[in-house]
DSSP file (Angstrom, degrees, kcal/mol; ACC not computed):
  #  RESIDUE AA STRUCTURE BP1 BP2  ACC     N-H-->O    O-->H-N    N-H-->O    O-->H-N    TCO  KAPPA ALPHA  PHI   PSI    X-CA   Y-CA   Z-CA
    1    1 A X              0   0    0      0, 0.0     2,-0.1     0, 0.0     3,-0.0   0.000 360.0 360.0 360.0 131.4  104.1  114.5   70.9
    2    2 A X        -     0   0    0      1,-0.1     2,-0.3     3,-0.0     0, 0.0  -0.471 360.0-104.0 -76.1 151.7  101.9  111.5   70.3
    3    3 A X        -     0   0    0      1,-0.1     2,-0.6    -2,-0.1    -1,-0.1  -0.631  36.1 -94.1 -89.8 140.8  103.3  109.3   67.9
    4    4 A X        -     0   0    0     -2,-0.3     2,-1.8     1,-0.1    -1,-0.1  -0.508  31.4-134.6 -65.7  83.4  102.1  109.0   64.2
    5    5 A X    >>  -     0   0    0     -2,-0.6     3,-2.0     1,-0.2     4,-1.1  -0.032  16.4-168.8 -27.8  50.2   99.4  106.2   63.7
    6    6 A X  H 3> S+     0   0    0     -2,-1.8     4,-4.9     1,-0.3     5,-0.4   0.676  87.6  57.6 -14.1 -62.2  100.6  104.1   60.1
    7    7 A X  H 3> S+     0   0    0      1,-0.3     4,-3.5     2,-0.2    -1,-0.3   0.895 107.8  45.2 -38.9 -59.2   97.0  102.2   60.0
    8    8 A X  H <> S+     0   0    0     -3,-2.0     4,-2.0     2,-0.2    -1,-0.3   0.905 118.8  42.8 -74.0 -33.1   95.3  105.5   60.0
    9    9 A X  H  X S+     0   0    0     -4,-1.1     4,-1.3    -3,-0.4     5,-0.3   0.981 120.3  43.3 -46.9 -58.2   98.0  106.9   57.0
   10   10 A X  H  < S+     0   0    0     -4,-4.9    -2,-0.2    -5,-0.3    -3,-0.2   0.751 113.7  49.3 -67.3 -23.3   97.7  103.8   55.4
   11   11 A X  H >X S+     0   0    0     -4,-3.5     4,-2.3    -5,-0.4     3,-0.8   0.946 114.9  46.1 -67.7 -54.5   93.6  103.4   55.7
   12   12 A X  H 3X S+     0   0    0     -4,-2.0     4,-1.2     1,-0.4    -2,-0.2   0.784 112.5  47.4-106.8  -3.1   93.0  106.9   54.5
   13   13 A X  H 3< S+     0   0    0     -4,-1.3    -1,-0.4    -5,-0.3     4,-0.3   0.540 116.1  49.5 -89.3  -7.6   95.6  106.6   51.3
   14   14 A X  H X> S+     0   0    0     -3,-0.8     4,-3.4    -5,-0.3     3,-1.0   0.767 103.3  63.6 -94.4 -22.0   93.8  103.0   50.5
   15   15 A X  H 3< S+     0   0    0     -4,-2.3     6,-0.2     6,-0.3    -2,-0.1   0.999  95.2  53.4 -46.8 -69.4   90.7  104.7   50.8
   16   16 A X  T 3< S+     0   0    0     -4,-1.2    -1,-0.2     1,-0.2    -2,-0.1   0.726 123.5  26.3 -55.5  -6.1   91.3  106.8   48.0
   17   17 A X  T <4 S+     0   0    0     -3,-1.0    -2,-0.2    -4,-0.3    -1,-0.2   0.690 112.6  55.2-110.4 -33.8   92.1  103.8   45.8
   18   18 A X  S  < S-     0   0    0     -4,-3.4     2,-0.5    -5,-0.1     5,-0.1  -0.145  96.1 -98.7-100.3-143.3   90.3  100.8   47.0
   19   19 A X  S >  S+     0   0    0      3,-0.3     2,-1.4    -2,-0.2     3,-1.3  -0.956 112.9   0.1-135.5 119.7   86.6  100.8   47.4
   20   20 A X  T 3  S-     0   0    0     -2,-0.5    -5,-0.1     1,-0.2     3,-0.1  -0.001 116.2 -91.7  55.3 -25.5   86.1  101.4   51.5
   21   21 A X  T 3  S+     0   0    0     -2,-1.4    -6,-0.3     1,-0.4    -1,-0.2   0.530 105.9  63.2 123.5  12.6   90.1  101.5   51.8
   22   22 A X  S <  S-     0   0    0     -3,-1.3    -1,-0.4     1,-0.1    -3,-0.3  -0.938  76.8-120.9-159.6 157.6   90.3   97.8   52.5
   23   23 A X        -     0   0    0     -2,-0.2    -1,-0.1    -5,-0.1    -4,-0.1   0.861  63.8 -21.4-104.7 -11.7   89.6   94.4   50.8
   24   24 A X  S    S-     0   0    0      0, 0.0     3,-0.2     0, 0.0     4,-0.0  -0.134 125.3  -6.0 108.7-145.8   87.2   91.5   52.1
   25   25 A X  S >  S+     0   0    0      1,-0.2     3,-0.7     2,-0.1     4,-0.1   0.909 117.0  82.0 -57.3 -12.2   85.9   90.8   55.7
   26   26 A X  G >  S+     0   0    0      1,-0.3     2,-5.1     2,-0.2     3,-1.8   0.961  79.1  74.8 -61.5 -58.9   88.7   94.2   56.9
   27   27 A X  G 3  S+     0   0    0      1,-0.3    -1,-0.3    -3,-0.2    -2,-0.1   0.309  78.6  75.9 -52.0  12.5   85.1   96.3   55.5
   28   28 A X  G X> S+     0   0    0     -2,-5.1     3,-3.8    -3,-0.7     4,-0.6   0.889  81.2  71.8 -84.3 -59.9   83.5   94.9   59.5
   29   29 A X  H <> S+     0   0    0     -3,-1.8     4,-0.5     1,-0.4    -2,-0.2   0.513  84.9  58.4 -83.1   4.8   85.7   97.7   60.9
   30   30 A X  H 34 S+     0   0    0     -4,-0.3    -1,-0.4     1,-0.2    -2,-0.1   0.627 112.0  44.0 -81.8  -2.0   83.3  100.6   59.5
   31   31 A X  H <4 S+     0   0    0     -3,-3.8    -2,-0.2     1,-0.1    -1,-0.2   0.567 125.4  29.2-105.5   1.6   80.4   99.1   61.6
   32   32 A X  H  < S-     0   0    0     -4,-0.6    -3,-0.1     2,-0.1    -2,-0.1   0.383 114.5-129.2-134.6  23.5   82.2   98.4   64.7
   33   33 A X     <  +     0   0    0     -4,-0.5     2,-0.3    -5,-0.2    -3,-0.1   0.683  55.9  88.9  59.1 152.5   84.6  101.2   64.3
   34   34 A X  S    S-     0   0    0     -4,-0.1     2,-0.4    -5,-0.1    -1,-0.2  -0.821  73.5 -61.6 106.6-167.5   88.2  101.8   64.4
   35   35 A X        -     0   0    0     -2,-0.3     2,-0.3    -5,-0.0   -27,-0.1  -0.942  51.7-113.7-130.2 111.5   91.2  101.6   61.7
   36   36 A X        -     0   0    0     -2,-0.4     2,-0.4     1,-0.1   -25,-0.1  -0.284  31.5-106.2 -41.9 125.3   92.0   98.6   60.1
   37   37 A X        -     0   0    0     -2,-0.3     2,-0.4     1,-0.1    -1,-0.1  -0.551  26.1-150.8 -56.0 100.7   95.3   96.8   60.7
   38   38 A X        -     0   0    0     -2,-0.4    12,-0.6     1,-0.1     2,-0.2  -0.618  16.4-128.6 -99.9 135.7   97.8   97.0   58.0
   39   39 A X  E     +A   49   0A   0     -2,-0.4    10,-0.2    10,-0.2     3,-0.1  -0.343  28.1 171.7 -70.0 129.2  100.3   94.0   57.7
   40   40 A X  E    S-     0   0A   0      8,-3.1     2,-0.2     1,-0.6     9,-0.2   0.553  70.8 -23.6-144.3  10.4  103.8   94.5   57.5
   41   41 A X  E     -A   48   0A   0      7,-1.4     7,-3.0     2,-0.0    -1,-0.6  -0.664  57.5-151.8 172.7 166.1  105.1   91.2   57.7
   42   42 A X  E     -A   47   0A   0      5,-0.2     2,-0.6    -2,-0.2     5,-0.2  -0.999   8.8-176.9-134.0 113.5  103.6   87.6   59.3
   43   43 A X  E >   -A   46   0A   0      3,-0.8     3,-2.5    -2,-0.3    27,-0.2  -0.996  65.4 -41.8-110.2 124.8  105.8   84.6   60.8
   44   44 A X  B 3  S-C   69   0B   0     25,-4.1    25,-1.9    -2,-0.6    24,-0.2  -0.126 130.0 -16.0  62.6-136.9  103.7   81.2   62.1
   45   45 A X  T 3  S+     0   0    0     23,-0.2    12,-2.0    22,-0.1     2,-0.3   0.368 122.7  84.6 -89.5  12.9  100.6   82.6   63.9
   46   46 A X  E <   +AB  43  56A   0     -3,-2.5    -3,-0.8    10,-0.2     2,-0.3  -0.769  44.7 177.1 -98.2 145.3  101.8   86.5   64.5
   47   47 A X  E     -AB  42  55A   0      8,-2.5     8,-3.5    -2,-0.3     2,-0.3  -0.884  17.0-147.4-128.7-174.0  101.6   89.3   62.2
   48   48 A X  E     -AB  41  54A   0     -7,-3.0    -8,-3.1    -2,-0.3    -7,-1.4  -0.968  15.3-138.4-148.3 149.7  102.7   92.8   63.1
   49   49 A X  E >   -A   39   0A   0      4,-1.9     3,-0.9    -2,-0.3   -10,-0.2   0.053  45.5 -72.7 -91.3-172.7  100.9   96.2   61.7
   50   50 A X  T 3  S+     0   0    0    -12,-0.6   -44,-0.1     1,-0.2   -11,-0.1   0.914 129.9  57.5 -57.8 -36.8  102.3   99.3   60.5
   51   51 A X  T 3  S-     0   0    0    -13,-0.2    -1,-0.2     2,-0.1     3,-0.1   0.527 117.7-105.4 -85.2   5.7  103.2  100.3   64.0
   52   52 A X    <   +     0   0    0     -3,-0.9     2,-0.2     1,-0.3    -2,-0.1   0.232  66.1 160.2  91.1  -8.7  105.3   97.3   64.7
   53   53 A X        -     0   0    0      1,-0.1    -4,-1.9    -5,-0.1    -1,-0.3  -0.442  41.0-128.6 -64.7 138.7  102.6   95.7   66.9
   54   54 A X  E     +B   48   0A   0     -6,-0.2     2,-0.3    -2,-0.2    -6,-0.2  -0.550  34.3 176.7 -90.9 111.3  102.7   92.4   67.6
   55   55 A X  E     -B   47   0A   0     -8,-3.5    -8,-2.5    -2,-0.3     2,-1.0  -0.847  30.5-125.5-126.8 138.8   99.2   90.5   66.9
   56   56 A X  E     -B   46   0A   0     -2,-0.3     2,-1.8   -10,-0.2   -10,-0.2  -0.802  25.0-134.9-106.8 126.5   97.9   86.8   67.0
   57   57 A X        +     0   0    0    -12,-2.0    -1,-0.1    -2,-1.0   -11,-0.1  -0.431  36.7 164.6 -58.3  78.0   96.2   85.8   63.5
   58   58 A X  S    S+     0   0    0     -2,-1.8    -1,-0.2     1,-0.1   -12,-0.0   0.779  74.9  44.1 -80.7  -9.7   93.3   84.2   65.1
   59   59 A X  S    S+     0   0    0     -3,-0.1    -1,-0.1     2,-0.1     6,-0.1   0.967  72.2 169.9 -79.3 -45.1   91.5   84.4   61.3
   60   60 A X      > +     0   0    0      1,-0.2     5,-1.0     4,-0.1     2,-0.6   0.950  16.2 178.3  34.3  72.5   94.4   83.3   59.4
   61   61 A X  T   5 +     0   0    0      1,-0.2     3,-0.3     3,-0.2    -1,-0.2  -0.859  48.0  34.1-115.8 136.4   92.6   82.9   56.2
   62   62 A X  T   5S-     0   0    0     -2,-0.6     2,-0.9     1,-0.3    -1,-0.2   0.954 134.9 -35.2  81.0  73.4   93.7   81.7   52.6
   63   63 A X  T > 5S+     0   0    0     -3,-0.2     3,-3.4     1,-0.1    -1,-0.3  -0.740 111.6  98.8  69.7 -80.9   96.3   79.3   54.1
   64   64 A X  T 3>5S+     0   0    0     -2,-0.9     4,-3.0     1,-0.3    -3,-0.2   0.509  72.2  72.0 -30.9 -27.5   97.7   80.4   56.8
   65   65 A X  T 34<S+     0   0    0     -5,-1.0    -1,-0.3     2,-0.2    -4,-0.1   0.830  98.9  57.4 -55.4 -34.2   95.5   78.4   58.9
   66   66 A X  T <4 S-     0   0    0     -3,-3.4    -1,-0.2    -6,-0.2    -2,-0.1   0.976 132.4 -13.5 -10.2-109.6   97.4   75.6   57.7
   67   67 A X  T  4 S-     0   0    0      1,-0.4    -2,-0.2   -23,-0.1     2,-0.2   0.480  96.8 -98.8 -92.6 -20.5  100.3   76.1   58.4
   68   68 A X    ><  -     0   0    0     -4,-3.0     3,-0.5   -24,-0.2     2,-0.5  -0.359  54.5 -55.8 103.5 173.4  101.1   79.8   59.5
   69   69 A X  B 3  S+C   44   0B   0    -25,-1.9   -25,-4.1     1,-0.2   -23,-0.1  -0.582 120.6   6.4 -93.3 129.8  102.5   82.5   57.8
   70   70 A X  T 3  S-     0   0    0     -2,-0.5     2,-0.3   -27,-0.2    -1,-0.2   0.998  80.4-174.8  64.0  47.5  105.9   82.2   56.1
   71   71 A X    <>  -     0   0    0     -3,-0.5     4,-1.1     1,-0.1     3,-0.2  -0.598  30.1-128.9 -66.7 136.2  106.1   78.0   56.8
   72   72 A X  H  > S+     0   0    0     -2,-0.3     4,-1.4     2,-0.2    -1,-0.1   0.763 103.3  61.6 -57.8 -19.9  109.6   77.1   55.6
   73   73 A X  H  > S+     0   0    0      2,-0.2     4,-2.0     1,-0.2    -1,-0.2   0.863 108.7  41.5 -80.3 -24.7  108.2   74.2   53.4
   74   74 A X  H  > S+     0   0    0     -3,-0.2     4,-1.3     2,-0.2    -1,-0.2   0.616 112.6  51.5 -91.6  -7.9  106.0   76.5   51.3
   75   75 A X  H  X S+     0   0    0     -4,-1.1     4,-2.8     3,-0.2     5,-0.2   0.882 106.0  52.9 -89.4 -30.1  108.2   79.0   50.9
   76   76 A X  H  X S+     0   0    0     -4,-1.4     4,-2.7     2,-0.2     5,-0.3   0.911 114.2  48.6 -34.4 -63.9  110.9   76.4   49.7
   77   77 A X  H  X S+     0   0    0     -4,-2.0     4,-0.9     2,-0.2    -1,-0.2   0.909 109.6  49.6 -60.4 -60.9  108.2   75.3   47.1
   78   78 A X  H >X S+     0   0    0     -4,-1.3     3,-4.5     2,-0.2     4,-1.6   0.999 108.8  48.7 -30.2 -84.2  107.4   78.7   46.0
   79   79 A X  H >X S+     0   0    0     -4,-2.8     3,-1.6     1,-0.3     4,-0.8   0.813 114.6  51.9 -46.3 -60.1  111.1   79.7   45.5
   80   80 A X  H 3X S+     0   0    0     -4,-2.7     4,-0.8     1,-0.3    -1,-0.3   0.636 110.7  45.8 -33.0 -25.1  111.3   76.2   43.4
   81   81 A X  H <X S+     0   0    0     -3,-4.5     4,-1.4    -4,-0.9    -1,-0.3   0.806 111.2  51.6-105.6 -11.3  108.6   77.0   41.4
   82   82 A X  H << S+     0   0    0     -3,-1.6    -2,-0.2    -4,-1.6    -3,-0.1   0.634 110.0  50.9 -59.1 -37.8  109.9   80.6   40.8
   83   83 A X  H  < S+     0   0    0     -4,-0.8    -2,-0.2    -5,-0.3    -3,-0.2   0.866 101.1  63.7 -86.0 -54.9  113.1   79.2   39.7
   84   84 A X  H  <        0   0    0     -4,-0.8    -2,-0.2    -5,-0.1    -3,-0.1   0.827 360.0 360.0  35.8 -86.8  111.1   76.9   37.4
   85   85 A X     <        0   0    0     -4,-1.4    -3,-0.2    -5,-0.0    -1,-0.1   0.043 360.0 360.0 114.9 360.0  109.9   79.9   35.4
């Protein structure tokens, strides 16, 4: 029995709520086909999708390009400013 595809669970329940099922540039994959990649967590230049595959963030956009996902100095700063109020 083939194993149960998250991306395609999770694309067609964001469909019904967001506008194409996705937000931003992800709205490419209805012209060049396929199922978007849903994040389910990012360290440095990897994320990994719903199916636990392991993927290099070559867009890394809205920070990450930076630094990576989940840098220790920015989360440090974050939690400090969280604590803050």
């Amino acid at each position: 029995m083939a194993k149960l595809d998250q991306n395609e669970v999770l694309f067609e329940r964001a469909q019904k709520t967001i506008p194409g099922g996705v937000n931003s540039p992800v709205r490419a994959f209805r012209q060049v086909g396929g199922t978007p990649r849903f994040v389910a967590k990012a360290k440095g230049p990897y994320f990994w999708d719903a199916n636990g595959q392991k993927y290099i963030d070559y867009i890394g956009s809205w920070g990450p390009m930076i630094l990576g996902h989940g840098h220790p100095a920015v989360l440090e700063a974050v939690q400090k400013a969280a604590l803050d109020g």
